[in-house]
Backbone as ProteinMPNN parsed JSONL, in Angstrom:
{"seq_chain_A": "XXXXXXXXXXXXXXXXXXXXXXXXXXXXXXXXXXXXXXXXXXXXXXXXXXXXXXXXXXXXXXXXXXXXXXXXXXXXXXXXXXXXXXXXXXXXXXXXXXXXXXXXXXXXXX", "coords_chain_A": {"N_chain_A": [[-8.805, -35.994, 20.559], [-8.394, -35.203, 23.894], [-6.307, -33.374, 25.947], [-5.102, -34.134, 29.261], [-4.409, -31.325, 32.138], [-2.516, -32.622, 33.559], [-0.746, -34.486, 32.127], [-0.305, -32.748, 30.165], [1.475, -30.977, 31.337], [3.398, -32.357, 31.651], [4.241, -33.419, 29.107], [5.124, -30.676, 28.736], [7.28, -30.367, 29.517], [9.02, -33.026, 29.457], [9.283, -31.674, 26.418], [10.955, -29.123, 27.364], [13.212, -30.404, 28.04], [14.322, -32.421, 25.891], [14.743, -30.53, 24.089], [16.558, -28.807, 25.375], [18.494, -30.94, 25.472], [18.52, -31.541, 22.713], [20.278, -29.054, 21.876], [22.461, -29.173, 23.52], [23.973, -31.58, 22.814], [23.952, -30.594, 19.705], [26.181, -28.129, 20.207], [28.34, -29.731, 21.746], [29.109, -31.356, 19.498], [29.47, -29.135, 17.324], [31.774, -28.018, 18.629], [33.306, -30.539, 18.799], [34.042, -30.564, 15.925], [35.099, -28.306, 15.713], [37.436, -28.464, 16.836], [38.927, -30.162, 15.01], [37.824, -32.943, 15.485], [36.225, -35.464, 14.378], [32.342, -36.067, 14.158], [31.127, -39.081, 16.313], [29.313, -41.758, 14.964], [27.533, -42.637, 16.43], [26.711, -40.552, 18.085], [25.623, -38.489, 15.783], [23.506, -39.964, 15.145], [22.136, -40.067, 17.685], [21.16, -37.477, 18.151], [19.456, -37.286, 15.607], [17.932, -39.376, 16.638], [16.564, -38.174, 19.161], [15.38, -35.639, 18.035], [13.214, -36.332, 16.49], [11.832, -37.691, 18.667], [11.693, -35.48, 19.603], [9.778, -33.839, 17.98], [7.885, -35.318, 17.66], [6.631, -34.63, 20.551], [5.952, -32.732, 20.256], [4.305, -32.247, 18.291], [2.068, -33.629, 20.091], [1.849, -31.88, 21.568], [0.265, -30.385, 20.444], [-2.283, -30.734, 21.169], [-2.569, -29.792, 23.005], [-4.589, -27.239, 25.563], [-2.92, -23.579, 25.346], [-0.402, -22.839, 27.064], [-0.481, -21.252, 30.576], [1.044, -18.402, 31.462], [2.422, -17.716, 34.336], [3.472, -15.78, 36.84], [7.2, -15.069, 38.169], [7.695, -16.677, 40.973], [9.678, -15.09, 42.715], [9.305, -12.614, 41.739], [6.476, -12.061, 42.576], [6.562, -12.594, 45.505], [8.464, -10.123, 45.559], [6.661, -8.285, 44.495], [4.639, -8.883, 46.905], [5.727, -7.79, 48.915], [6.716, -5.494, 47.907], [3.517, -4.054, 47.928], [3.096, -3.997, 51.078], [4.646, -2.513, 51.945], [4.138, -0.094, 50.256], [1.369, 0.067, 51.816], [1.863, 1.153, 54.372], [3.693, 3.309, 54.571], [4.682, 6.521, 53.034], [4.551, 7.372, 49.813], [7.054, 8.714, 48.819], [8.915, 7.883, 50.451], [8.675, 5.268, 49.878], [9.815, 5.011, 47.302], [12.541, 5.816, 47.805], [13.765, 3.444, 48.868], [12.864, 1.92, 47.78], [13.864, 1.736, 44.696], [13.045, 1.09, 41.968], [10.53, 0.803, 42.209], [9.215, 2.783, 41.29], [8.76, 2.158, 38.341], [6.916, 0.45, 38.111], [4.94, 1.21, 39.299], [2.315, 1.281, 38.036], [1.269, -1.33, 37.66], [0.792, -2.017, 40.399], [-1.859, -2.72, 42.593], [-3.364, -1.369, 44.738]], "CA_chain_A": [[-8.433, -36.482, 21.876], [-8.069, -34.126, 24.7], [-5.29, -33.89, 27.143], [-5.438, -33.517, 30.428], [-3.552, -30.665, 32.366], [-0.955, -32.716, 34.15], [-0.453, -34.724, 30.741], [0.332, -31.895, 28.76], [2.658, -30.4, 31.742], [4.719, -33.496, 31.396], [4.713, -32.911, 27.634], [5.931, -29.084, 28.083], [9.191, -30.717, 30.647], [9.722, -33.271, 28.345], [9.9, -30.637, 25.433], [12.126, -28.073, 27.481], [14.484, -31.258, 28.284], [14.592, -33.116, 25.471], [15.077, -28.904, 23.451], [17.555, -28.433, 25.892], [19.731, -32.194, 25.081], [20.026, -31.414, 21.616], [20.948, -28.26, 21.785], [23.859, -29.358, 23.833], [24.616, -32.249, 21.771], [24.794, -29.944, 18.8], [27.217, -27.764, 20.637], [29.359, -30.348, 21.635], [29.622, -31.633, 18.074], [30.249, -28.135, 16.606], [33.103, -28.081, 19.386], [34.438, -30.973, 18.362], [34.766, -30.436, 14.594], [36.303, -27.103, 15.148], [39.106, -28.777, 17.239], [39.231, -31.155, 14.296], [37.625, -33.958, 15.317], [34.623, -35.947, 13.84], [31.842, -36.576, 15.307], [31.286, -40.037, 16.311], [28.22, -41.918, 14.155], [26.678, -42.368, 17.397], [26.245, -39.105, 18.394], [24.731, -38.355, 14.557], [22.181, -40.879, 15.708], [21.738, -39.699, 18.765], [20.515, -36.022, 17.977], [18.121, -37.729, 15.178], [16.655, -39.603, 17.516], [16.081, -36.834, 19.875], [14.818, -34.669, 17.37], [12.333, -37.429, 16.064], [11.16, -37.67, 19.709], [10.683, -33.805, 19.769], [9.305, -33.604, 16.69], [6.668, -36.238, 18.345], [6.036, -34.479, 21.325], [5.373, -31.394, 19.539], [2.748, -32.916, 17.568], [1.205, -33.858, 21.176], [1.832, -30.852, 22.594], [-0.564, -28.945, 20.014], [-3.637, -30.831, 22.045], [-2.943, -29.283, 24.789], [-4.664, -25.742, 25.614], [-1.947, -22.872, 25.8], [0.148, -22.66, 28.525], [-0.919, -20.245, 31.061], [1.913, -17.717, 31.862], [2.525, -17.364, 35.984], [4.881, -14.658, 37.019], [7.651, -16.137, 38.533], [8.035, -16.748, 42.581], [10.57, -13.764, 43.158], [8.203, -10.901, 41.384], [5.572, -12.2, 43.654], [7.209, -12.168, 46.377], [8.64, -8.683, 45.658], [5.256, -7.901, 44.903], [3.65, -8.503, 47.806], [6.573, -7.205, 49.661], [5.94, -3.662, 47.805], [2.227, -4.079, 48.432], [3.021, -3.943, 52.078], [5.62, -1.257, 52.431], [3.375, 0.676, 50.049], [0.583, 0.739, 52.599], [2.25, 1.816, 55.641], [4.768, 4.238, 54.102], [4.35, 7.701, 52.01], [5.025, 7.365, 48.047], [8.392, 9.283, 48.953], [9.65, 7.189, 51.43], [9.254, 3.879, 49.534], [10.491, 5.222, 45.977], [13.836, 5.836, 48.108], [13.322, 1.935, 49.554], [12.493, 0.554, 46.04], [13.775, 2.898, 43.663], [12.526, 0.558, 40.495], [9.244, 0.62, 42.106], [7.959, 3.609, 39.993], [8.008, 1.712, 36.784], [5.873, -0.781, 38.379], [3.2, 1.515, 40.527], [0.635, 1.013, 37.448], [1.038, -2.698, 37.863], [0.678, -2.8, 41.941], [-3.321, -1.747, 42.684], [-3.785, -1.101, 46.145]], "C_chain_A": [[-7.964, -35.299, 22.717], [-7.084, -34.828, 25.701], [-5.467, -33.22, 28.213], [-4.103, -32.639, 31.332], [-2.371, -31.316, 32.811], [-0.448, -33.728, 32.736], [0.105, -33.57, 29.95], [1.605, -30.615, 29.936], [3.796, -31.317, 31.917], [5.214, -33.525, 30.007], [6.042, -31.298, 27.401], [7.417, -29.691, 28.97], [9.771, -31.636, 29.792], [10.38, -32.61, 27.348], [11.126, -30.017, 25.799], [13.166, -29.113, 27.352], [15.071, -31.785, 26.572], [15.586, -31.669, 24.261], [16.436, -28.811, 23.686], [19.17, -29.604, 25.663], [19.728, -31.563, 23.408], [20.503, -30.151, 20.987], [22.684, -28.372, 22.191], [24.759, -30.079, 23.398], [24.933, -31.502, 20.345], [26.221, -28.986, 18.851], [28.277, -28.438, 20.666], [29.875, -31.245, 20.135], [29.874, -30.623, 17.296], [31.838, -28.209, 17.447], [33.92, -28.344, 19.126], [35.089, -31.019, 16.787], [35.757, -28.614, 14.817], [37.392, -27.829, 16.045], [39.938, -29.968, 16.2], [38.878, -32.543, 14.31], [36.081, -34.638, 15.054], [33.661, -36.443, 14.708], [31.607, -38.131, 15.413], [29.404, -40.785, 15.36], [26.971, -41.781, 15.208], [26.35, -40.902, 18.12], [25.33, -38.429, 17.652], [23.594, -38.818, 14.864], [21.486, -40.696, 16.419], [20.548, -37.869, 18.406], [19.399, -36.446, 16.746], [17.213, -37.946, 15.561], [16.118, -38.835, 18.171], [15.478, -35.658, 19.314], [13.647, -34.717, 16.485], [11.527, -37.285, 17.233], [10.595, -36.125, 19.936], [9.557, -33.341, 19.26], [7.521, -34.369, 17.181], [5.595, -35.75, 19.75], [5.733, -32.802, 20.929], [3.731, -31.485, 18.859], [1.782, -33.136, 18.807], [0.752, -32.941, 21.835], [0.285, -29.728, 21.569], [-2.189, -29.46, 20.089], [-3.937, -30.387, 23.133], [-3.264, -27.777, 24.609], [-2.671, -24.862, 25.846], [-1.183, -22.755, 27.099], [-0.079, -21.02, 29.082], [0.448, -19.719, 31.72], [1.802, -17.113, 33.307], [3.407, -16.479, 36.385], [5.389, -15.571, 38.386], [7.848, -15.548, 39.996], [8.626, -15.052, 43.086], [9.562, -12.555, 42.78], [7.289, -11.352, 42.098], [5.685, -12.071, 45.155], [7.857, -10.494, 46.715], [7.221, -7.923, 45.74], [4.533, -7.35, 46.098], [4.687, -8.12, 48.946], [6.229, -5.289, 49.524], [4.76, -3.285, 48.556], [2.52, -3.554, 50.059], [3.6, -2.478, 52.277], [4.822, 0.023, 51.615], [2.255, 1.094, 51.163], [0.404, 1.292, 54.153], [3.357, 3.126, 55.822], [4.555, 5.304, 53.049], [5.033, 6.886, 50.737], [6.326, 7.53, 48.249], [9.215, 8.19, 49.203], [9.887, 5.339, 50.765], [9.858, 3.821, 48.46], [12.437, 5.3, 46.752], [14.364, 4.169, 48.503], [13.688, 0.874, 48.2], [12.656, 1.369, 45.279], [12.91, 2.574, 42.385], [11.084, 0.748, 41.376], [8.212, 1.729, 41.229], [8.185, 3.458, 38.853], [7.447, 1.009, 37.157], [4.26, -0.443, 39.795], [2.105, 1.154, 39.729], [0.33, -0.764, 37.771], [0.398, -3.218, 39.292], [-0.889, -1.774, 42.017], [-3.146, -2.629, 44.408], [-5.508, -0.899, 46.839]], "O_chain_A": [[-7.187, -34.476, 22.234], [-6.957, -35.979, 26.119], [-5.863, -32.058, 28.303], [-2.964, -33.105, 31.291], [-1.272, -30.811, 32.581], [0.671, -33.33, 32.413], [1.0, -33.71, 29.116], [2.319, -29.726, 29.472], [4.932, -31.007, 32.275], [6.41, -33.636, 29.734], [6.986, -30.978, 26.679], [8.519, -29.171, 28.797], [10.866, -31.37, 29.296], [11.595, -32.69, 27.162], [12.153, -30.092, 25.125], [14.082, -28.84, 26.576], [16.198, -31.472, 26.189], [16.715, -31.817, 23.794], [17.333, -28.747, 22.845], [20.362, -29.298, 25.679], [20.779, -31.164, 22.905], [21.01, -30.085, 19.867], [23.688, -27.956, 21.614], [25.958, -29.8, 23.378], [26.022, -31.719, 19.812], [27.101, -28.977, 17.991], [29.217, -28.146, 19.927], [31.022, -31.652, 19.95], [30.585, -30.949, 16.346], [32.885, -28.438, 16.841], [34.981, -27.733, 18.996], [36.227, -31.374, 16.48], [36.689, -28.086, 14.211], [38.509, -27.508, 15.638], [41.035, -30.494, 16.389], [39.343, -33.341, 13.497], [35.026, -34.244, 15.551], [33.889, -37.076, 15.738], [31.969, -38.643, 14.353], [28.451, -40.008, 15.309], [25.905, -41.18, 15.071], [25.282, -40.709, 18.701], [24.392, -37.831, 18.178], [22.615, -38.072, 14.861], [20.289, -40.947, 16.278], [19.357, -37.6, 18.561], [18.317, -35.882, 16.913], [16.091, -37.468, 15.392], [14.946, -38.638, 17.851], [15.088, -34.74, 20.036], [13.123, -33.775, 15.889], [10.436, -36.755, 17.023], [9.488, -35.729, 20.303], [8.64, -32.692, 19.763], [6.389, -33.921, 17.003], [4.456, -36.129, 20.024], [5.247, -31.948, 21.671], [2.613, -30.982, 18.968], [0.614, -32.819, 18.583], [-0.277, -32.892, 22.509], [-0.367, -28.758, 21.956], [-3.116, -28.963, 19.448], [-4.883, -30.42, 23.92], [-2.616, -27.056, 23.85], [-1.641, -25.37, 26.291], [-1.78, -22.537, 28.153], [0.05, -19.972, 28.448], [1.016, -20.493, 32.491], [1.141, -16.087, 33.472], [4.496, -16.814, 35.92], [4.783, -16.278, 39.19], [8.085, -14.369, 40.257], [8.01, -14.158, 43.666], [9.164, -11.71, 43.581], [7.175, -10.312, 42.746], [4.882, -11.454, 45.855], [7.754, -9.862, 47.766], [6.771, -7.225, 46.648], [4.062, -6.247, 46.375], [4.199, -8.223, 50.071], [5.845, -4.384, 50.264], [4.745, -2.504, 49.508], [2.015, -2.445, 50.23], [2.979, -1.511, 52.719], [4.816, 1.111, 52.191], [2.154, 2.285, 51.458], [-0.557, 1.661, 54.828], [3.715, 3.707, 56.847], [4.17, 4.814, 51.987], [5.86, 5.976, 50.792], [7.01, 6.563, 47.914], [10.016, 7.658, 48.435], [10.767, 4.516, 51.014], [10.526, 2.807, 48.258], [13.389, 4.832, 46.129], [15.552, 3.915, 48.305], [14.291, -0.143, 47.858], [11.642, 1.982, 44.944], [12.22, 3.415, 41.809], [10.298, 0.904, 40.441], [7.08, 1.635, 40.754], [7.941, 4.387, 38.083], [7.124, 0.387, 36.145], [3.419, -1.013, 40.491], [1.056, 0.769, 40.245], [-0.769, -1.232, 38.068], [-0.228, -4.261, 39.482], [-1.045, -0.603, 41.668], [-2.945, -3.741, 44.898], [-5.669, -0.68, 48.04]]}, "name": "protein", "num_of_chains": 1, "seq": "XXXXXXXXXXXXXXXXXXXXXXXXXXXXXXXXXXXXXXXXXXXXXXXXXXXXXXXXXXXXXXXXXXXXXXXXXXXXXXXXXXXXXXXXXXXXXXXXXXXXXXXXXXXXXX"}
C-alpha cells in the first residue's frame, strides 16, 4: 500500500508530537519520583498507550518515501540576501558585512 505525500506528512507531525508527549510525560514522572512521589497508575498507562500509538505510526511511517530535507526559511532568506549583496559589492566589502559568509562562498553559486 502506498502513501500519499500529505498522508505520510501527517504521519511525520503525528510522530514528532506524539515523540515529543512522552518524552515529557517521562520527565515529569522521573521528576516526580525524585521528589518522592509515585507516579500515578494513570500516567503508567498513559505513556503505554502513547508509545503503542508510536510504535503504530512508525510501522506506517516506513511506507512512506524518505523525507525530503528543506533548508530552513531563515538560511534561505539569508541566502538570498547574500546572493544579492554578493552581486553588487566586491568580495572585501561583503566578508566585512557577513563575516561568516566565507565558510559558505562554496555553497552560494553565483
Amino acid at each position: 500500500m502506498s502513501s500519499s505525500p500529505d498522508r505520510c506528512t501527517k504521519l511525520r507531525t503525528l510522530h514528532a508530537r506524539l515523540t515529543n508527549e512522552v518524552k515529557i510525560l517521562r520527565e515529569n514522572i522521573q521528576k516526580a519520583e525524585q521528589d518522592g512521589i509515585h507516579p500515578s497508575i494513570e500516567s503508567l498507562n498513559k505513556i503505554k498507550t502513547l508509545q503503542a500509538s508510536l510504535h503504530t505510526v512508525s510501522l506506517q511511517l516506513q511506507n512512506c518515501p524518505p523525507e525530503q530535507s528543506l533548508p530552513a526559511t531563515a538560511e534561505v532568506s539569508t541566502s538570498s540576501l547574500l546572493k544579492q549583496v554578493k552581486s553588487s559589492l566586491p568580495a572585501q566589502r561583503v566578508r566585512q558585512w557577513f563575516p561568516d559568509s566565507g565558510q559558505h562562498d562554496e555553497d552560494v553559486d553565483l
